[in-house]
Phi, psi and omega in degrees: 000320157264032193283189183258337182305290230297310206263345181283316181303318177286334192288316208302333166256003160317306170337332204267333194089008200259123154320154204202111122276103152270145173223162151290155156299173146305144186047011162289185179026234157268007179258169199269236179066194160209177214270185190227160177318336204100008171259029179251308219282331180310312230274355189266261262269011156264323197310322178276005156269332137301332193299295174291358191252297190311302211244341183240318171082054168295143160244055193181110161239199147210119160269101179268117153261172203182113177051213189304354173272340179273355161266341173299336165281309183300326197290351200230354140001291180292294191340306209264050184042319173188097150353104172303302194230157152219143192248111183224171220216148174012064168260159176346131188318315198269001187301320194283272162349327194264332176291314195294306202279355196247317187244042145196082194263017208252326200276109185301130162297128197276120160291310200207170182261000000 
């Protein structure tokens, strides 16, 4: 969470006027729990999406990943009714592979580029 990609996005949209939630995962940092196969860390990025669409009343987000948030991101895409933007930043060799067959099943598939 405090690496420099993770706070140059965040600072840049604060600068900005734009509001920023971040987190750690369970068990990363300073948050407790540990960590999980990933369905522990899915349920915390909706849970903060819910936070913002429900309890702050956001009609907008952007979801920004970073290393292992960006597939936590493609997976929650859908999940947050309509995305403004997503944004995701240094991922995994297979994220893209994983993305096409798995968290975007709404998108008609392309044969070539």
């Amino acid at each position: 969470m405090y690496n420099n990609v993770v706070s140059g996005v965040f600072n840049k949209f604060t600068q900005n006027g734009i509001s920023c939630l971040r987190f750690n995962f369970r068990g990363v940092g300073k948050s407790s729990g540990k960590h999980t196969d990933g369905t522990g860390e899915l349920n915390d990025a909706k849970t903060c999406i819910d936070f913002l669409l429900n309890e702050k009343h956001f009609e907008k987000i952007i979801i920004c990943g970073y290393s292992y948030g960006a597939a936590i991101g493609c997976s929650v895409v859908n999940y947050s009714k309509n995305p403004e933007s997503h944004e995701i930043e240094s991922y995994y060799d297979q994220l893209l592979d994983w993305a096409v067959d798995n968290a975007t099943p709404d998108l008609e598939k392309l044969s070539s580029i």
